[in-house]
C-alpha positions in Angstrom: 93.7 66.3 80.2 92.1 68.1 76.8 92.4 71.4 78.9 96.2 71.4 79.1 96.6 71.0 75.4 94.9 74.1 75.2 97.2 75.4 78.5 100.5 74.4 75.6 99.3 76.4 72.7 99.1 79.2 74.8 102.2 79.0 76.6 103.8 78.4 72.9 102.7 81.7 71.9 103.6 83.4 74.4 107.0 81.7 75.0 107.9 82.4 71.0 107.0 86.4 71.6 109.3 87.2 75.1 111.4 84.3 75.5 115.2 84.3 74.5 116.0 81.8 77.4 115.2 80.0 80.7 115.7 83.4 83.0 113.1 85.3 81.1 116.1 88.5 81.9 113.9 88.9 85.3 115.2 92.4 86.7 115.5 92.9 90.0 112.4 94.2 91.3 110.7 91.0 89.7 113.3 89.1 92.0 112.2 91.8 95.0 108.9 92.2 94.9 106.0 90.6 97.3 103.1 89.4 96.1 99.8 89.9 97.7 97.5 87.0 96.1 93.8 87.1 97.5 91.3 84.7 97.2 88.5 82.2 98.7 89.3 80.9 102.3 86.6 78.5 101.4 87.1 76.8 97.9 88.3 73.4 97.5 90.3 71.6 96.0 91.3 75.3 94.8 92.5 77.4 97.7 91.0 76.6 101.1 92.2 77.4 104.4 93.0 74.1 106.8 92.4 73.3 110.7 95.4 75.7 111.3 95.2 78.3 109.3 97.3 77.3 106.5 96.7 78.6 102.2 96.3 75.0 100.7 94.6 74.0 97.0 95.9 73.4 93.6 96.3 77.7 92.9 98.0 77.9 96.2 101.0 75.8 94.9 100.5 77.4 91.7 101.0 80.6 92.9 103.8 79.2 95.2 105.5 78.0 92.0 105.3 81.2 90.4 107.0 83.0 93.3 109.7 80.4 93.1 110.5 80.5 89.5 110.0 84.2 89.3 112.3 85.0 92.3 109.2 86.9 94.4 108.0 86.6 97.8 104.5 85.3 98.1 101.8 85.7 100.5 98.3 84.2 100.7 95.3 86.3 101.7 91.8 83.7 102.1 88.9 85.5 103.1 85.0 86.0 101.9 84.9 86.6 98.4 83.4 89.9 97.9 86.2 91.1 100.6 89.2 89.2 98.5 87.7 91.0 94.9 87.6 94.5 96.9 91.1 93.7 98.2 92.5 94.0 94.7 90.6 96.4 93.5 92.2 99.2 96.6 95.4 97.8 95.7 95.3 96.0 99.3 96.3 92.6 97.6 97.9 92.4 94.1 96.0 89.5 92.0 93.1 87.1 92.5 91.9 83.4 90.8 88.8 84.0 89.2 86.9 83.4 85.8 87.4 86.1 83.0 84.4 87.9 82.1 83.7 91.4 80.3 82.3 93.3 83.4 85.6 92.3 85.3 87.5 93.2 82.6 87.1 97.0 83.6 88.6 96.6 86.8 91.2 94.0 86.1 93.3 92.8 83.5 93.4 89.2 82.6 96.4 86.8 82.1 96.4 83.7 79.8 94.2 80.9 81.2 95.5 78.2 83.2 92.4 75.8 83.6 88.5 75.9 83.3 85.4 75.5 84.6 81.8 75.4 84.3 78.5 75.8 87.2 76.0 74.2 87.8 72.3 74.0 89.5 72.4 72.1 93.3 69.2 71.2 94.6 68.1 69.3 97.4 68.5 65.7 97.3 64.6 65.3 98.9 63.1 67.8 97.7 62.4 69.4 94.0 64.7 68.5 91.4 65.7 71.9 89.1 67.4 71.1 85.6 67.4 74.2 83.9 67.9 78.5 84.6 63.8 78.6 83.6 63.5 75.6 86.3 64.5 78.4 88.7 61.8 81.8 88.1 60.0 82.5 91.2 62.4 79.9 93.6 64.7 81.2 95.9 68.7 80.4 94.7 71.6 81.0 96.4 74.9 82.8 95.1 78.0 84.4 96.4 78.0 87.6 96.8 80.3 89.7 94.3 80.7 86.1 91.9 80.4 85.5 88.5 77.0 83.5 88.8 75.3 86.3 90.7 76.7 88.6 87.8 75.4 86.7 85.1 71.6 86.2 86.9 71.5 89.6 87.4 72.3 90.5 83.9 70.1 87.8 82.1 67.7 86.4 83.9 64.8 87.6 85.6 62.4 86.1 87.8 64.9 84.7 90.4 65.1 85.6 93.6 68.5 85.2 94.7 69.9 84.9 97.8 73.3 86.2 98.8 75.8 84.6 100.8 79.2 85.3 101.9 81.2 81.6 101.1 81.3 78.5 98.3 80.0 76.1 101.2 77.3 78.5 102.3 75.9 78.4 99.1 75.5 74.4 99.3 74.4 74.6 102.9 71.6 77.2 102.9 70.0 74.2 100.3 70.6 71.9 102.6 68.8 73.6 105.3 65.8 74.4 103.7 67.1 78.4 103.2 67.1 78.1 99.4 65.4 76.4 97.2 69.1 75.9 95.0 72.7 76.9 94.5 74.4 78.0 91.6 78.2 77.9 91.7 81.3 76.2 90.4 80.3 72.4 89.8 84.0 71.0 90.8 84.3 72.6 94.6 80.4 72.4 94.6 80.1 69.1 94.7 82.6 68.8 97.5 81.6 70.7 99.5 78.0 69.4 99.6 79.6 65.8 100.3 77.7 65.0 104.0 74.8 66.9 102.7 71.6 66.4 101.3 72.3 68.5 98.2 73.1 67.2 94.9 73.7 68.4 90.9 70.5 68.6 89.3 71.9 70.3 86.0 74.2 70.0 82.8 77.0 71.6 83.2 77.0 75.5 81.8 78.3 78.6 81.2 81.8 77.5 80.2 84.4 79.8 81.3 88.5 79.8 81.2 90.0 80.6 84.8 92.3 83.3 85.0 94.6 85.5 87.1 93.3 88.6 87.3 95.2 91.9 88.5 94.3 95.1 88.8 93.6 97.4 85.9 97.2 99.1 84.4 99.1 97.0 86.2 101.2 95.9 83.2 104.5 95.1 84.6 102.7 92.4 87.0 100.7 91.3 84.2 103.6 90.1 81.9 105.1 88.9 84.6 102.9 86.5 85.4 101.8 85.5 81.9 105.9 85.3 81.5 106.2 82.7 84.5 102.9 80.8 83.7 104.1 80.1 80.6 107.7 79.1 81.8 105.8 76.1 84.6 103.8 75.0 81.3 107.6 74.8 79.1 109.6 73.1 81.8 106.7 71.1 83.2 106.0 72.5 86.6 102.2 73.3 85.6 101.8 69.7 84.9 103.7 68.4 88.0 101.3 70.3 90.4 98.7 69.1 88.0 98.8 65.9 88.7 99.8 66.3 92.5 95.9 67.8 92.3 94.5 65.6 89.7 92.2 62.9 91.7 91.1 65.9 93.7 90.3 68.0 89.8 88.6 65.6 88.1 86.5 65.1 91.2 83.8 62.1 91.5 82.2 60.9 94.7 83.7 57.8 97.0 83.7 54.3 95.3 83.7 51.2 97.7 86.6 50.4 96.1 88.2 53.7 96.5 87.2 53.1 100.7 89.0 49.3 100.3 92.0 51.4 98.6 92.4 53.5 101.5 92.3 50.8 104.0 95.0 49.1 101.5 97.2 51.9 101.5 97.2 53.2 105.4 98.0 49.1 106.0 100.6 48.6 104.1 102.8 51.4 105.6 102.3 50.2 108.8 103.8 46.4 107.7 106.7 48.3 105.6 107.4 50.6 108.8 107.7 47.8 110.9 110.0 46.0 108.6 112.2 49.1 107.9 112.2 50.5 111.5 115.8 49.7 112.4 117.7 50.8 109.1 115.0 54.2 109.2 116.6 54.9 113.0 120.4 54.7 112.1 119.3 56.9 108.5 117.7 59.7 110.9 120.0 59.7 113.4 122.4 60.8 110.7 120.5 63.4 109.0 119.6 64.8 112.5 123.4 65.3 113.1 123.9 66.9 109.6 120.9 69.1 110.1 121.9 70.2 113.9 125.4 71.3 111.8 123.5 73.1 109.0 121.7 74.9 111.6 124.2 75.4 113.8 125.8 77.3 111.0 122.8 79.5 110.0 122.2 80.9 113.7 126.1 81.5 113.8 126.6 83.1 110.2 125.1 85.1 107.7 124.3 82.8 105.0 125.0 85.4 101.6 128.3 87.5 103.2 129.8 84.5 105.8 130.1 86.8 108.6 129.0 86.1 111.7 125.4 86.8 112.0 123.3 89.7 114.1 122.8 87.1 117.3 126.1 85.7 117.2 127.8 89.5 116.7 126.0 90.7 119.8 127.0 87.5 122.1 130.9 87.7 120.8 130.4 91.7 121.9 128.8 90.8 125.4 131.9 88.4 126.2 134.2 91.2 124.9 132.7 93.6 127.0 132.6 91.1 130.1 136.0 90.4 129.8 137.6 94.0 129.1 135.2 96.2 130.5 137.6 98.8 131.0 137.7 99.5 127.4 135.0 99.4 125.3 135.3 99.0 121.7 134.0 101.4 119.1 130.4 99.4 117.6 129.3 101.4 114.1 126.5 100.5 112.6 126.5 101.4 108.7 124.8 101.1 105.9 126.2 101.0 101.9 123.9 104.5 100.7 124.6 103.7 96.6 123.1 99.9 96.6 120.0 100.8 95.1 122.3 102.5 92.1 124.3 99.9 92.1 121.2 98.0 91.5 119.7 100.0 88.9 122.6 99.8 86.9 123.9 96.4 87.3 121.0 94.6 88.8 120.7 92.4 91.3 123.9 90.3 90.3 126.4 93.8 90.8 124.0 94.8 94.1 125.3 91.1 95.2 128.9 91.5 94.4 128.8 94.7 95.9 128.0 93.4 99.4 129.9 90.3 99.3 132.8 92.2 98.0 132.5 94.2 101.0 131.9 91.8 103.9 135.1 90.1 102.3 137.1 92.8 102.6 135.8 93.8 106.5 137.3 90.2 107.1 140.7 91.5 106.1 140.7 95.0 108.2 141.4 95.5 111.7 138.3 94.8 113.1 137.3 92.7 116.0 133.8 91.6 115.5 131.5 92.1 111.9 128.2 91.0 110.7 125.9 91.8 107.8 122.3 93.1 109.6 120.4 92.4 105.8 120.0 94.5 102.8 123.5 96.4 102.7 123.6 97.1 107.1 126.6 96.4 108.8 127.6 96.5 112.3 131.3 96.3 113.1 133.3 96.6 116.5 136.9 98.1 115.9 139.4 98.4 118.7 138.7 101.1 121.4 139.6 104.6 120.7 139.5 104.2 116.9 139.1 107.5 114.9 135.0 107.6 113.6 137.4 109.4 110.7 139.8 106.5 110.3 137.0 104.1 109.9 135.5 105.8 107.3 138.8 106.1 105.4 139.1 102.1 105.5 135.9 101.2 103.8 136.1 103.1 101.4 138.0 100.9 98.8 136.1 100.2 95.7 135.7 96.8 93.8 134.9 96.2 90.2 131.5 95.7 88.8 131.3 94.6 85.1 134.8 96.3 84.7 133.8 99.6 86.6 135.2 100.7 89.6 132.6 101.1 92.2 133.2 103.1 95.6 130.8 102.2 98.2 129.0 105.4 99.5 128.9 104.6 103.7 126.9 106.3 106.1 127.9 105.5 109.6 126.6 106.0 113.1 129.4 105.6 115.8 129.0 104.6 119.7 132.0 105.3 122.0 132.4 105.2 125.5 130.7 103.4 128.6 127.1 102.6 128.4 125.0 104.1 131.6 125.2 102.2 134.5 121.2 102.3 134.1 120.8 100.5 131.1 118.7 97.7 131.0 119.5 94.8 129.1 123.1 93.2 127.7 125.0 96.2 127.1 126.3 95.2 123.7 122.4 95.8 122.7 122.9 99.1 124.2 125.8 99.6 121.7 124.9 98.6 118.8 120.9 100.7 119.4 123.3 104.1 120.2 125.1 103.3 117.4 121.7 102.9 115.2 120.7 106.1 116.6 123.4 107.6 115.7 122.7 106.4 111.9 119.5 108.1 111.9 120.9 111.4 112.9 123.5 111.1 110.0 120.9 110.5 107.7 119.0 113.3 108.3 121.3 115.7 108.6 123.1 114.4 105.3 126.7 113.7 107.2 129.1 110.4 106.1 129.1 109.6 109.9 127.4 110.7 113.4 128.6 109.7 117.0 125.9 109.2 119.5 125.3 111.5 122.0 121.8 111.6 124.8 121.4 115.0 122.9 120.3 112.2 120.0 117.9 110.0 121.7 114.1 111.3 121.1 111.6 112.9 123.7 109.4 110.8 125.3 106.9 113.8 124.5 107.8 114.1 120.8 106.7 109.9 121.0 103.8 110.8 122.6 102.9 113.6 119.9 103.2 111.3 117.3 101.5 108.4 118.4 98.5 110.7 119.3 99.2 112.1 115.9 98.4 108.9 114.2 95.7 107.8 116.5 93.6 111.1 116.5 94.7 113.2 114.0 93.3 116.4 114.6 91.0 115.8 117.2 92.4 117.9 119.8 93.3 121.0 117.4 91.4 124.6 117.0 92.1 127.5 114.9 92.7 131.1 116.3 93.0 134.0 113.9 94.9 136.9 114.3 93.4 140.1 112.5 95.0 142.2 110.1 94.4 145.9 110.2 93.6 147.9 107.1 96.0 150.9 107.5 94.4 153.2 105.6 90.2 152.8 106.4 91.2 151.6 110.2 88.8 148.4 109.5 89.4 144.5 110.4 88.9 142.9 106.7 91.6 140.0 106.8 92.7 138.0 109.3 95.3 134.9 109.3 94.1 131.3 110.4 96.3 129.8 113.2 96.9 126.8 114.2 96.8 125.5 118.1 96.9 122.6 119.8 95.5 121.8 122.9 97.0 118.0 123.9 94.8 116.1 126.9 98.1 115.3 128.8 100.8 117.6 127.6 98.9 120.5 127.8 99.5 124.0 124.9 101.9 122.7 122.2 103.7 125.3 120.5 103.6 125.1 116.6 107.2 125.3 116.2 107.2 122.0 118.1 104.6 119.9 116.3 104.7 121.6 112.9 108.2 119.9 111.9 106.4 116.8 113.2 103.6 117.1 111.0 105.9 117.1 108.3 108.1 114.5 108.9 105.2 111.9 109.6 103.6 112.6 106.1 100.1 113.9 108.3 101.3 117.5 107.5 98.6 117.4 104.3 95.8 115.8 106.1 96.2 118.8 108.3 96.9 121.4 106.5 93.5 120.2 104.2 91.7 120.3 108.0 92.6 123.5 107.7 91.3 125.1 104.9 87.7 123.7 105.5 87.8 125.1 108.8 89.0 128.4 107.6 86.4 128.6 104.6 83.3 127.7 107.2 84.7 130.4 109.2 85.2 132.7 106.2 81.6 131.9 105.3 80.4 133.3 108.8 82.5 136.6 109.0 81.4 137.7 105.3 77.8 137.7 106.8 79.2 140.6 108.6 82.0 142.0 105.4 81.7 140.2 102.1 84.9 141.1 101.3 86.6 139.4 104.0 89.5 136.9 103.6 91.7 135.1 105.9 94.7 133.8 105.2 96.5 130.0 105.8 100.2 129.5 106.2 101.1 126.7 103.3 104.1 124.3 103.5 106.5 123.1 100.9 105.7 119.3 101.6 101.9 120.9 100.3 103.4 122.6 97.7 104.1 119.0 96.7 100.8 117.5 97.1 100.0 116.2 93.6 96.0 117.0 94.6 96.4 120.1 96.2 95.1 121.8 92.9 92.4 119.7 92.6 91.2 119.9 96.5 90.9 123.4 95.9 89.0 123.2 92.8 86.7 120.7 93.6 85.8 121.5 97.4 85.7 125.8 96.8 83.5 127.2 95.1 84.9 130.3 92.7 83.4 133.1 95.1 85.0 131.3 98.8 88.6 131.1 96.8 88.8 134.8 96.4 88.3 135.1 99.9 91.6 132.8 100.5 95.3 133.6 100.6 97.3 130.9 100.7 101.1 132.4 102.8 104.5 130.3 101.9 107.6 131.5 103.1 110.5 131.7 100.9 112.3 128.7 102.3 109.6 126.8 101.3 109.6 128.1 97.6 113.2 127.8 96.9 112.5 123.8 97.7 111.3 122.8 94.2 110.9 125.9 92.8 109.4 124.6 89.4 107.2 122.8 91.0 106.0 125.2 93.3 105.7 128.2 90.2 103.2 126.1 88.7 101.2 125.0 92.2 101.1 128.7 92.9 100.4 129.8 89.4 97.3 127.2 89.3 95.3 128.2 91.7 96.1 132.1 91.3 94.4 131.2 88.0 91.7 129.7 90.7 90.9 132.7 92.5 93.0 132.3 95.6 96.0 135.0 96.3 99.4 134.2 97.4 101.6 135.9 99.9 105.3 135.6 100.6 105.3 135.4 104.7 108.8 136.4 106.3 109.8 138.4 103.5 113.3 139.4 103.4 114.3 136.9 105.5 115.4 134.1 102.6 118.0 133.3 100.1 116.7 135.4 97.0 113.5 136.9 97.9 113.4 139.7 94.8 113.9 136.9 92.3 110.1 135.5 93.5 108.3 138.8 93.5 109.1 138.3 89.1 108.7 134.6 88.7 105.6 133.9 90.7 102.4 135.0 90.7 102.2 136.5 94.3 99.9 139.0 95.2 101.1 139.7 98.8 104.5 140.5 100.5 104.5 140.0 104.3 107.6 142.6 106.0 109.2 140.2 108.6 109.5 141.7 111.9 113.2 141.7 112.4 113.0 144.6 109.4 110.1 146.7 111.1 110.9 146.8 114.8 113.9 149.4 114.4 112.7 151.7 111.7 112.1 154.5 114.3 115.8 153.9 115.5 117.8 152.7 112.3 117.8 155.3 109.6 119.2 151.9 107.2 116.3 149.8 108.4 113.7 152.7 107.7 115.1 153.0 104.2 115.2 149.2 103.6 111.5 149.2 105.1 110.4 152.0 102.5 112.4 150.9 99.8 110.3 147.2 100.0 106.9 148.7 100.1 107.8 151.1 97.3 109.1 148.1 94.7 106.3 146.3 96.1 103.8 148.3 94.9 105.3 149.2 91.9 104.8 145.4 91.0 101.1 145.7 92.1 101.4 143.5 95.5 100.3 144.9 98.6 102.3 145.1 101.7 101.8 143.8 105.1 103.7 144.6 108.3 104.0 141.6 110.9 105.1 141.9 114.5 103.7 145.6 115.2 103.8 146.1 118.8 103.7 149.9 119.1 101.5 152.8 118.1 104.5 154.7 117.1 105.6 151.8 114.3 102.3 152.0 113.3 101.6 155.3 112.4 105.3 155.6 111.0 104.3 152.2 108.8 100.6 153.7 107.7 102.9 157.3 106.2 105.3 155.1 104.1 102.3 153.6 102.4 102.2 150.0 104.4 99.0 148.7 103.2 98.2 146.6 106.1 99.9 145.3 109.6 99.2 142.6 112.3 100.4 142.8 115.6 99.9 142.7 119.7 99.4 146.6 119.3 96.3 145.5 116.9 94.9 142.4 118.6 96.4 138.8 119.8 95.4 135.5 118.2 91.9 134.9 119.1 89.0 132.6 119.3 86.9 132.9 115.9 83.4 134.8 117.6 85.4 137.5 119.0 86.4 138.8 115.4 82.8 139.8 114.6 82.8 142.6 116.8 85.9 143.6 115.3 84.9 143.4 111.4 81.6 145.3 112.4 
């Protein structure tokens, strides 16, 4: 008990610096946010993992406890050590158990100690007896890999071969064996797990250390947070209740005869009580196992935080509507309230609460027939048939008050009307309420208050398809083509543009247009678009073996133009020369974006060595403003301006005008889309610097360019 005295000063300390009262003013993310702990799946009476899988040990509780008083979600993750230390250091798992040394110090920060320990030297019981670190030069001794005993051998002592192993109890049982001549670890789960074996504790105890919670480096908010709650168990006496829930296994020492006579004592006893108490124990559970059937009853019937009827017992009311007046289906909507997480910025998680129950108490008064609360601010609601989408909106949105401010909620609906298909498998209030979520996501991504479902809605099979294979493979089954670019003025191949194709194993050719936007809504559009730039610069590598000027070009998209590391990719995997030979095309759409963002992408790796070009010039909101503010080098004519310059005196002018200003500002000009001679040689007298066309060559396979550039 001299350890926790030490556990109160600390928790003093800290509770004088941040402590105004019991709640600690947790926000609401403290209240939100899961917690990843990692650890030993082998290290009792610490954290261990029993018979069936379950987290149990003294830090288990404690970090139960801490999720409890802290308002987080918890979860345990027991594995090998080395893998549980890596698991916080990828950010995998969020904090760890573990003594406090300087070398983990620069991966982890440390909170206030909550209990300590020393090692130990276990040698076999039979065999040579080691009392001392110098006992150990030239013997084989076992440690866990990635520990703080293998740390500190390795650091200061030599002569000691050390054998690595994976778990606590290995390290005892490879003694046992005859694998190791001893085992350094932890003397407290040490000796327990060496109970059965031939292995005993042959040393003082050493190397004194505090034992910690350690989470990643920077981490600070988690850091306080913890220190906060470990400090609150210590005030209100939580820290010492678990303590001493854990203390016999703590302050461990083998099995007495008299603790075996105890045991016998204590499973007898029970037995004469239970027989005694058997009657008056039956008529006490029979009563709580009617109250409980009721308690659960009403938490598989109703949502616990709103009162309305929860997401099972909403679809079975439905199904017996629908059953019973299948003639006339009601309208199902399935919403969600857009401005919680404002609501909960500004109020926290007491005005997010309000908000909702303030809503699901006014559903209860509005002409509805059926409501529930799906979790976290959805709603699904049937209203009678041939209700207005318009009307519905108009009746939720009533605000409430908020610490004195009126607060509208912001809804975003998705509406299903109508009969369900006759081929619909399942219960058909199911069917409802997924058109009606289908109809959500459509109103979210197209930015409307509401959507009603239509089949036009529901997603192609193929467009599954692509994206799973997307995620599986990656670009596995994708090639370039590049499409040359003719120098108007020598005649000569010295550019061409990288494209990008994809041949799928089942679905055949798939267009870009197709699985471009999909690229970019899955998030794999920068993994790609980085697949593409190596391949480009290998293949740029080749074709200046035949023209050391070359350069292709790669079309760029605005979700890269946010890639934080774009820069850096490009700095660090180009060398100065290969950049030169790169032009990086954006269209305008993609600019206009984030604009300031995209000025300083563009303007970072000009200053690298790669040129820009605006593709599809003409064709966006303000395309003269970008040839001032940005540092392009490259306008690309879109084709809809050069097709009818032999026929349209305006486009001609519009056509000449562009290349003029363009070279005025120093850019050159490039003509897309030629597909006749005559364009050509009209393009090459107004001064067109380049063009790229069918009438010049198609897309094609990177080896039939060298004859070309040649």
């Amino acid at each position: 008990m001299r350890r926790i005295s030490l556990y109160l000063i600390a928790a003093t300390l800290l509770l004088s610096g941040i402590l105004s009262d019991r709640s600690f003013a947790q926000t609401d993310s403290d209240r939100q946010t899961k917690i990843v702990f990692a650890g030993s799946a082998d290290y009792p009476p610490f954290e261990w993992l029993d018979a069936k899988g379950r987290a149990k040990g003294f830090i288990i509780d404690l970090q139960e406890s801490m999720g409890r008083h802290g308002g987080r979600t918890v979860e345990h993750r027991l594995e090998n050590w080395p893998d549980a230390v890596s698991a916080v250091k990828t950010g995998k798992a969020d904090v760890i158990a573990f003594f406090a040394s300087e070398e983990r110090s620069q991966h982890f920060d440390f909170t206030l100690p909550f209990y300590h320990l020393s090692h130990a030297i276990f040698s076999h019981a039979k065999g040579r007896q080691f009392r001392s670190l110098d006992n150990l030069k030239g013997f084989r001794t076992a440690v866990v890999s990635g520990s703080y005993a293998e740390r500190r051998l390795q650091e200061e002592q030599t002569g000691i071969t050390l054998v690595p192993v994976d778990t606590e109890r290995a390290c005892v049982e490879v003694v046992h064996t005859g694998l190791a001549d001893a085992c350094i670890e932890v003397s407290l789960t040490s000796r327990q797990n060496a109970t059965g074996m031939d292995v005993v504790q042959t040393s003082h105890l050493f190397w004194h250390q505090p034992y910690v919670f350690g989470v990643r480096k920077g981490n600070t908010e988690l850091l306080e947070w913890m220190n906060r709650e470990l400090a609150a168990m210590q005030a209100d006496g939580t820290y010492f209740s678990i303590y001493e829930r854990w203390k016999k296994a703590l302050e461990w020492h083998p099995p007495t005869m008299t603790d075996h006579l105890q045991t016998i004592a204590w499973i007898l006893i029970p037995l004469v009580l239970l027989g005694l108490a058997g009657l008056s124990l039956s008529w006490y559970l029979k009563r709580q196992v009617a109250k409980r059937t009721r308690q659960l009853r009403y938490l598989a019937e109703y949502d616990v935080m709103t009162g309305l009827h929860s997401r099972q017992a909403f679809a079975d009311r439905l199904e017996q509507r629908l059953v019973q007046k299948s003639g006339h289906p009601p309208v199902v909507v399935f919403l969600r309230l857009k401005n919680l997480e404002s609501i909960n910025s500004l109020f926290g998680r007491s005005g997010y609460e309000k908000m909702i129950k303030d809503f699901a108490h006014r559903l209860q008064y509005l002409d509805f027939l059926e409501t529930t609360h799906s979790g976290i601010g959805y709603f699904i609601l049937a209203a009678r048939p041939g209700t207005p989408p318009a009307r519905i909106y108009d009746l939720l949105k009533i605000s409430c008050k908020i610490d004195g401010v009126d607060v509208t909620p912001e809804v975003v609906m998705g509406v299903s009307v109508g009969k369900v298909a006759m081929g619909s498998s399942g219960p058909k209030a199911e069917e409802y309420i997924r058109q009606a979520i289908t109809a959500y996501s459509a109103a979210i991504h197209e930015n409307l208050s509401w959507r009603t479902y239509s089949p036009q809605l529901e997603p192609d099979s193929d467009d599954l398809i692509l994206l799973h294979d997307l995620h599986l493979h990656g670009t596995r089954d994708m090639h370039l083509v590049y499409q040359p670019k003719l120098d108007l003025a020598s005649g000569r191949i010295q550019e061409a543009e990288a494209l990008i194709r994809w041949h799928h194993p089942k679905l055949g050719m798939i267009s870009p247009g197709k699985f471009i936007p999909m690229l970019e809504k899955s998030g794999l559009i920068r993994q790609v678009t980085r697949w593409v730039i190596k391949e480009a610069v290998q293949e740029l590598i080749r074709c200046r073996e035949y023209n050391a000027r070359f350069r292709i070009s790669v079309n760029i998209s605005a979700n890269d133009l946010t890639d934080e590391d774009l820069v850096d990719f490009i700095k660090e995997q180009l060398e100065p020369d290969i950049r030169k030979g790169l032009c990086f095309e954006v269209t305008e759409t993609e600019i206009i974006q984030n604009p300031d963002h995209a000025r300083e992408v563009i303007s970072d790796l000009h200053d690298a060595g790669v040129r820009w070009a605006i593709d599809d010039f003409g064709t966006g909101h303000s395309c003269l403003t970008y040839l001032s503010r940005f540092d392009i080098d490259e306008v690309k004519l879109d084709r809809s301006f050069v097709k009818n310059i032999l026929t349209s005196p305006r486009d001609f002018d519009i056509v000449a005008g562009m290349i003029h200003l363009s070279h005025n500002l120093g850019l050159t000009v490039t003509a897309e889309g030629m597909e006749d001679e005559a364009t050509l040689n009209a393009l090459a007298k107004m001064g067109c610097d380049t063009a790229q066309g069918y009438v010049i060559a198609r897309p094609m396979p990177a080896k039939d360019i060298y004859p070309l550039i040649k």
